[in-house]
TORKOL-4160 file (C-alpha; in steps of 0.2 Angstrom, whole numbers, padded with zeros to 4 digits, m for minus):
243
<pt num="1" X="m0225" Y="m0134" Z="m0671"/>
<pt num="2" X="m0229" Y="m0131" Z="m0689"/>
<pt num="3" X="m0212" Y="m0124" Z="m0694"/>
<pt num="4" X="m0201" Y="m0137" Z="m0683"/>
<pt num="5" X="m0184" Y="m0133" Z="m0679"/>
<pt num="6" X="m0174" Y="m0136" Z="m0695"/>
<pt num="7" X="m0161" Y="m0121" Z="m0696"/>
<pt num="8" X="m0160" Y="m0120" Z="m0714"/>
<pt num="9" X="m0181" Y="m0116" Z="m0714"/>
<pt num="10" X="m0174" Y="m0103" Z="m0704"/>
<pt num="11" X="m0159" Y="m0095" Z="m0709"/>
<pt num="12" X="m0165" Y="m0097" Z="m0729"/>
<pt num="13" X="m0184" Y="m0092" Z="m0726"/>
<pt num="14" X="m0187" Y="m0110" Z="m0736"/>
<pt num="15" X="m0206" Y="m0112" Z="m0733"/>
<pt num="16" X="m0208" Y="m0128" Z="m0723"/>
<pt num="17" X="m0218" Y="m0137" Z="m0735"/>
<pt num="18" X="m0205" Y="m0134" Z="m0750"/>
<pt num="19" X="m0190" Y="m0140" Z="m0739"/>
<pt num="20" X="m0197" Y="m0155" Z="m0730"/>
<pt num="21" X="m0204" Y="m0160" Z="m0747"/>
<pt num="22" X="m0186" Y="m0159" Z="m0753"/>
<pt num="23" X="m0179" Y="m0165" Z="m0738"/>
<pt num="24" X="m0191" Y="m0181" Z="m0739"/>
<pt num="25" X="m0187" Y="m0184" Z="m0759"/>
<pt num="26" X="m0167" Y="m0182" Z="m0754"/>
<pt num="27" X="m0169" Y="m0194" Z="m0739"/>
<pt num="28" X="m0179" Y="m0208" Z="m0747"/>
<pt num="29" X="m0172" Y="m0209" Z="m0762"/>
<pt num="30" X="m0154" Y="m0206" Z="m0761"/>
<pt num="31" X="m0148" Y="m0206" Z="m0741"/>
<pt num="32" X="m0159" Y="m0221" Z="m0735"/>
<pt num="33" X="m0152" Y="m0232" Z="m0749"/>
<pt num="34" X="m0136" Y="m0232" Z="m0738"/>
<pt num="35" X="m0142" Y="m0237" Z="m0721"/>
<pt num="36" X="m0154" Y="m0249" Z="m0728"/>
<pt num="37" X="m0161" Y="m0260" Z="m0744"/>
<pt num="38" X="m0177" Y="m0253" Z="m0746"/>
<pt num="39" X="m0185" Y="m0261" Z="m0762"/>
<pt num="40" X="m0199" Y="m0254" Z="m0761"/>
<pt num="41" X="m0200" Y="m0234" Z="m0757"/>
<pt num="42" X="m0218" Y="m0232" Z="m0760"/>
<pt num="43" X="m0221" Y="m0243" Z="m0744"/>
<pt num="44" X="m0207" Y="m0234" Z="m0735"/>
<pt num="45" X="m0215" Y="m0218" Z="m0739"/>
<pt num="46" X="m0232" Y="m0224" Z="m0732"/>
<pt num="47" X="m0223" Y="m0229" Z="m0715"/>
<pt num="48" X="m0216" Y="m0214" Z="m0712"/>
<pt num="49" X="m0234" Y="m0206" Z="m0714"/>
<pt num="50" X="m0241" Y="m0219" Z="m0703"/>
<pt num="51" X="m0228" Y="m0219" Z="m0690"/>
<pt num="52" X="m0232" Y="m0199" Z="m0691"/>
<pt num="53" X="m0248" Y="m0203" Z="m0685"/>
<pt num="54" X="m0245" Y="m0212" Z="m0671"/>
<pt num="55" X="m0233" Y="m0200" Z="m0663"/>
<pt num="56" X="m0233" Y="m0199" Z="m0646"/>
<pt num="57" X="m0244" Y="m0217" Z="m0646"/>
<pt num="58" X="m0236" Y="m0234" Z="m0640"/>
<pt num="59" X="m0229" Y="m0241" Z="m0653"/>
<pt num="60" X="m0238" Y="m0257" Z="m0659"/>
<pt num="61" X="m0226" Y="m0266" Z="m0673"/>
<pt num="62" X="m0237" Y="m0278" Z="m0678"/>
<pt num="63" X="m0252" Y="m0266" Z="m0683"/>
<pt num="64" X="m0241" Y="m0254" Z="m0689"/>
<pt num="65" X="m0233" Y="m0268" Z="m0700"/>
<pt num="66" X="m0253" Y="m0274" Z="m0704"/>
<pt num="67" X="m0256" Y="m0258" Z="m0711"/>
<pt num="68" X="m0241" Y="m0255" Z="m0721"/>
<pt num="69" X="m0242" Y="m0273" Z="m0727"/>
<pt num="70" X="m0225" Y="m0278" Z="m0724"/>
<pt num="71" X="m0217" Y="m0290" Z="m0712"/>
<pt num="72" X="m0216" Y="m0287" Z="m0694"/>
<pt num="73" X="m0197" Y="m0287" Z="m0694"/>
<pt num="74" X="m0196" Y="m0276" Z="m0709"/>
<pt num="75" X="m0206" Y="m0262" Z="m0698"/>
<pt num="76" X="m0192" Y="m0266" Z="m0687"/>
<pt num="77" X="m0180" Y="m0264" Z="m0696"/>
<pt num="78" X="m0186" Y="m0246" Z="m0704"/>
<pt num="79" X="m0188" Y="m0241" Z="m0685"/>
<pt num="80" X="m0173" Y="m0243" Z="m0681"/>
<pt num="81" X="m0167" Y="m0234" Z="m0699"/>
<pt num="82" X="m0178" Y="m0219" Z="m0692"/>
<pt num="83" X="m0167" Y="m0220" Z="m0674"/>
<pt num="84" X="m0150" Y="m0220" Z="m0681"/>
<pt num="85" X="m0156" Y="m0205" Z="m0693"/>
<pt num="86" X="m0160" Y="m0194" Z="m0676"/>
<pt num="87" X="m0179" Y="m0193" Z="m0686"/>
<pt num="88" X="m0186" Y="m0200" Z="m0671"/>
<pt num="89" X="m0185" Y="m0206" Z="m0653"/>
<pt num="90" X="m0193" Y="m0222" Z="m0642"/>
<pt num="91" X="m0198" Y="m0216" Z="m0624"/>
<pt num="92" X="m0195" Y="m0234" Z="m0616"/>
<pt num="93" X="m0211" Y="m0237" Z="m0603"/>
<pt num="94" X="m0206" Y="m0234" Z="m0584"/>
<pt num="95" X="m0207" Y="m0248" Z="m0571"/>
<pt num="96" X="m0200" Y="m0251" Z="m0554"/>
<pt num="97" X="m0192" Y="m0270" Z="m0564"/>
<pt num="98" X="m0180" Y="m0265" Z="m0576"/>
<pt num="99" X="m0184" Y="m0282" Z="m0587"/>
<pt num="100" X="m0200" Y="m0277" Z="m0586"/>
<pt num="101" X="m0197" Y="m0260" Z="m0596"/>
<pt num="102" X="m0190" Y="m0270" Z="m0610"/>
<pt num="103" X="m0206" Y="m0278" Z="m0611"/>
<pt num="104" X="m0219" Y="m0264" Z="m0612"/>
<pt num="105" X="m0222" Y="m0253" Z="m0626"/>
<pt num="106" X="m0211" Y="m0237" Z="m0629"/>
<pt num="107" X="m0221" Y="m0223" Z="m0636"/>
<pt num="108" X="m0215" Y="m0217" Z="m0653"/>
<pt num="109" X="m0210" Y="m0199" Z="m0655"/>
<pt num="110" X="m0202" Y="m0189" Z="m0669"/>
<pt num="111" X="m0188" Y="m0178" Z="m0665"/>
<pt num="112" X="m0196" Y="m0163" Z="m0678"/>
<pt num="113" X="m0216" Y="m0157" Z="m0674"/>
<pt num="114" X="m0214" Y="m0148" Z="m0694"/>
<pt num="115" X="m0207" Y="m0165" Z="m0701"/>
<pt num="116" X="m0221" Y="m0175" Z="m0691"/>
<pt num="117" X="m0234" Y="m0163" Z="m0699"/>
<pt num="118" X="m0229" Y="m0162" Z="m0716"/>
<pt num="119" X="m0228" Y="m0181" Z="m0716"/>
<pt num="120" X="m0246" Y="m0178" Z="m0709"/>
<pt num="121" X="m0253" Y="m0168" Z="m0724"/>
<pt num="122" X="m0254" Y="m0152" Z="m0714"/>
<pt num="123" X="m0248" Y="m0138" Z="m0726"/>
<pt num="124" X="m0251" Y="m0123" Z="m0713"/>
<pt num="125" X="m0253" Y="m0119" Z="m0693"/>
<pt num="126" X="m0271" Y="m0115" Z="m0696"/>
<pt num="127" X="m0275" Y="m0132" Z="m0702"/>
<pt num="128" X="m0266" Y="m0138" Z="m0687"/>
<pt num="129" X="m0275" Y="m0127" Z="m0677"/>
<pt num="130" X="m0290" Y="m0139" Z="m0679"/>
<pt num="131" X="m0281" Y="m0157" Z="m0685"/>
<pt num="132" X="m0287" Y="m0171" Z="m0672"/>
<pt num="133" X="m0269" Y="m0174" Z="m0669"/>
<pt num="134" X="m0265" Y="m0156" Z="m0662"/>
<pt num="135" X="m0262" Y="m0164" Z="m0646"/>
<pt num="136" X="m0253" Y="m0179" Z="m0649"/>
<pt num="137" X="m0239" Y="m0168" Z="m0661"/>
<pt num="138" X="m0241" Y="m0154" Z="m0646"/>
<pt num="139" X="m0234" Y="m0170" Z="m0633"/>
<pt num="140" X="m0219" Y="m0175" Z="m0648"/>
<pt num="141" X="m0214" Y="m0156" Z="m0648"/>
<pt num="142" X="m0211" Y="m0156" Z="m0630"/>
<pt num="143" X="m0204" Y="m0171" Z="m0630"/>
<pt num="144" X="m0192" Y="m0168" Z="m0643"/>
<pt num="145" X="m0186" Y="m0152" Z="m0634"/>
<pt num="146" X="m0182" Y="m0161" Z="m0617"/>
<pt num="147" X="m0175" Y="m0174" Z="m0625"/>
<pt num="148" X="m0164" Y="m0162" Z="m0635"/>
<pt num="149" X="m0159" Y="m0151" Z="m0619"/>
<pt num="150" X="m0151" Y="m0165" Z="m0609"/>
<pt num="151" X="m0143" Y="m0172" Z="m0626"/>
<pt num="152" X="m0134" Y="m0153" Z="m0628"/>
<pt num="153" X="m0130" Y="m0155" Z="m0611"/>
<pt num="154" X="m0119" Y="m0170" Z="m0614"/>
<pt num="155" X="m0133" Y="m0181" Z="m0604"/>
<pt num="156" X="m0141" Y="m0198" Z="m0608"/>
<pt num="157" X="m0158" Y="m0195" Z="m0613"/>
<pt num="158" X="m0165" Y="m0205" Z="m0597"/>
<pt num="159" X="m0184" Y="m0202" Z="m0601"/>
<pt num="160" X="m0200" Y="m0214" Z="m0600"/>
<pt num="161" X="m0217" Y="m0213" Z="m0600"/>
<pt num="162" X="m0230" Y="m0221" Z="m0589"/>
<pt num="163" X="m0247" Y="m0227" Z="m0587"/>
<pt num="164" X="m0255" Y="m0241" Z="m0577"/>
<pt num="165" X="m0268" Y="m0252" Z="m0586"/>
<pt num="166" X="m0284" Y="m0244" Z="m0574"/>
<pt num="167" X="m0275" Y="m0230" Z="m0566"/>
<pt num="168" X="m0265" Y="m0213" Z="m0570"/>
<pt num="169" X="m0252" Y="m0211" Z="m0583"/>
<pt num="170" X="m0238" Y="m0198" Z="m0586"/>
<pt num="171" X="m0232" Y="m0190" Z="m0604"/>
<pt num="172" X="m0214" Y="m0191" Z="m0599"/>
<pt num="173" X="m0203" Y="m0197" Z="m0583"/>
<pt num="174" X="m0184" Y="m0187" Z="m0583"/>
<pt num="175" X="m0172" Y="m0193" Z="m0573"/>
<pt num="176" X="m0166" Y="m0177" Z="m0564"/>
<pt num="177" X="m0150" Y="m0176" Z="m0553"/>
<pt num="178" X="m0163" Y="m0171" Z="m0539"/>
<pt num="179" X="m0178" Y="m0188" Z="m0543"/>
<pt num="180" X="m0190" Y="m0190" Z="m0557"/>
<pt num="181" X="m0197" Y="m0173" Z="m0565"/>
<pt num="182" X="m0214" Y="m0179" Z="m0568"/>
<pt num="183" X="m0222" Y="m0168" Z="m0587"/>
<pt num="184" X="m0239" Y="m0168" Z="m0594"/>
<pt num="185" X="m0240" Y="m0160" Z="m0611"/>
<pt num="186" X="m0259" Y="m0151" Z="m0617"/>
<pt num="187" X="m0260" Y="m0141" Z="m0633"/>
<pt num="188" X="m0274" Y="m0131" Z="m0624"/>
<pt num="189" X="m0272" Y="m0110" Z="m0623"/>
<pt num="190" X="m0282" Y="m0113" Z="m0606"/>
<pt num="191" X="m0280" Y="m0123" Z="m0590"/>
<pt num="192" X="m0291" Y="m0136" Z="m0583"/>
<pt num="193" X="m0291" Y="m0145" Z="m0564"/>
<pt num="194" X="m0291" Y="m0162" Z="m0575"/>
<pt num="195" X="m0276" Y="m0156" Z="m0581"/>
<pt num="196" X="m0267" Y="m0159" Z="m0564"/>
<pt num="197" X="m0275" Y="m0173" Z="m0558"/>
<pt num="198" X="m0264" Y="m0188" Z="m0563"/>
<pt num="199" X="m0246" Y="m0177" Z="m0561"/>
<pt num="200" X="m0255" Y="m0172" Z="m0544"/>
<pt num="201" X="m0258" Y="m0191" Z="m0540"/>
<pt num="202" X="m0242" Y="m0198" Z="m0545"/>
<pt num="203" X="m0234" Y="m0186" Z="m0536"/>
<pt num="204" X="m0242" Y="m0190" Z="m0520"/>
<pt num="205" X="m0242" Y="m0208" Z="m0520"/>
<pt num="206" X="m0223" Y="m0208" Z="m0525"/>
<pt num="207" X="m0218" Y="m0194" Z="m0511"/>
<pt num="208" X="m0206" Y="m0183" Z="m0511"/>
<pt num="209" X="m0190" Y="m0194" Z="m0508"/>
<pt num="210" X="m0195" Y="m0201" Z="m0527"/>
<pt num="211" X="m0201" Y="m0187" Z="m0537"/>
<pt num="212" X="m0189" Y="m0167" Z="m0536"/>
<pt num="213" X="m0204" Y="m0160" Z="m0546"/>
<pt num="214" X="m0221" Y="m0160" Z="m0557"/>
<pt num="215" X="m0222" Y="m0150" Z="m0573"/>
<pt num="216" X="m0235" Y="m0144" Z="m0584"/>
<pt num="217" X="m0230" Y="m0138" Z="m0603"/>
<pt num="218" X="m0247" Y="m0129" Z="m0609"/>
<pt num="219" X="m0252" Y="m0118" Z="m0627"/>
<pt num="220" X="m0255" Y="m0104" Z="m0615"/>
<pt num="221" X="m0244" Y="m0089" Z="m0612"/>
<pt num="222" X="m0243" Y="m0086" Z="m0592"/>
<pt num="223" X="m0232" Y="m0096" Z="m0580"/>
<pt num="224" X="m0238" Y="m0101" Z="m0562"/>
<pt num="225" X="m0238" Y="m0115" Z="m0549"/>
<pt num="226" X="m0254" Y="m0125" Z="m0546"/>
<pt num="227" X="m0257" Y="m0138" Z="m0534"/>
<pt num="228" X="m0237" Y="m0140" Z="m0533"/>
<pt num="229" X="m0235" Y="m0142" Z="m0551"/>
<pt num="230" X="m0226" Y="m0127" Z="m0562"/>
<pt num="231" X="m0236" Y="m0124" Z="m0576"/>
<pt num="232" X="m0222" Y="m0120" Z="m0591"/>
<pt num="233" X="m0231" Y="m0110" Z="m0605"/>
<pt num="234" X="m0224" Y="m0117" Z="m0621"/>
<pt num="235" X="m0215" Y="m0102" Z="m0628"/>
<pt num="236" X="m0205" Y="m0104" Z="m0610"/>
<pt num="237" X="m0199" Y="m0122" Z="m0610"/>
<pt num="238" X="m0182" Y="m0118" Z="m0613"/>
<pt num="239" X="m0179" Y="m0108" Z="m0598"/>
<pt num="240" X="m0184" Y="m0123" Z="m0589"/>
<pt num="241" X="m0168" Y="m0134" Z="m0582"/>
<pt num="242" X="m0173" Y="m0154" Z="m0587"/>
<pt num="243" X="m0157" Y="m0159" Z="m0578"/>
């Protein structure tokens, strides 16, 4: 999660903070003049590390625009900027009416757990071992892994999330040729009954005409099946067929 996926971290054994910081200095101030007129980069800089923290959160424009200080439309705008770059995704909110969808909030989710953190001031695992945010960047990683699988297998991304205003929500709906994969996402090493509860609840009231299967993406390291929901340790998720 610390490390992210970037090949060149990789394959050149950059430390991540060195490269993201490079990356970062090279994207802002040379590549994003391009795609957009930014005229003030500080505030640009301070979006993306707000937008960091709220990965894996709804996306609420105009506090996030409040806190930036700029125009609601300009948060848009950089938004979008951040989309057409691949930095990060929108997860449109599931419901039955598909005006509706259009209406309620995605949740915002970048495509790169290491860039999310850096942006975050995290400078090692250990420190994000601890960081409050461990589980919301542990829900973007997993995301950002599905969403990548069915992209490399020439599919549409087809993923939402839901929650009902007094009632159970899901990290992330996928469209599967078979129904609706329903996935939680916890950070945790060790397994809890809550964990299971709202995938187990879903699940039921839905049936099984609506929903091929419920998944569970944990810190942990053993795979096994609870309740009727596959418990994926995180180290695994690959192996895992989101199609």
């Amino acid at each position: 999660m610390w490390h992210g996926g970037y090949p060149r971290v990789f394959d050149q054994g950059i430390p991540p903070s060195v490269w993201f910081a490079d990356y970062l200095a090279t994207y802002v101030e040379r590549d994003l003049r391009r795609l957009v007129n930014v005229g003030d980069l500080r505030a640009f800089t301070t979006f993306m590390q707000l937008a960091a923290a709220r990965s894996a959160q709804e996306l609420n424009l105009s506090a996030l625009a409040a806190d930036v200080g700029v125009a609601v439309n300009t948060i848009k705008a950089w938004i979008s900027v951040l989309e057409t770059s691949y930095l990060v995704t929108l997860v449109p909110a599931w419901h039955a009416n598909p005006r509706k969808r259009l209406v309620k909030a995605p949740k915002l989710h970048f495509l790169d757990s290491g860039l999310a953190c850096h942006l975050l001031g995290i400078r090692d695992s250990g420190q994000l071992a601890l960081h409050p945010l461990r589980g919301a960047l542990f829900e973007t990683w997993m995301v950002a892994e599905i969403v990548k699988a069915r992209l490399n297998h020439g599919l549409a991304m087809d993923c939402f999330h839901y929650r009902e205003p007094r009632g159970p929500e899901v990290d992330l709906m996928v469209r599967g040729s078979a129904g609706w994969l329903l996935v939680e996402a916890k950070s945790s090493q060790t397994l809890n009954s809550e964990f299971f509860q709202h995938l187990v609840g879903l699940g039921a009231a839905w049936g099984q005409g609506g929903v091929a299967g419920l998944r569970l993406v944990y810190g942990g390291e053993q795979a096994s099946t609870r309740s009727g929901v596959e418990v994926w340790p995180w180290g695994k998720i690959q192996g895992a067929a989101w199609i």
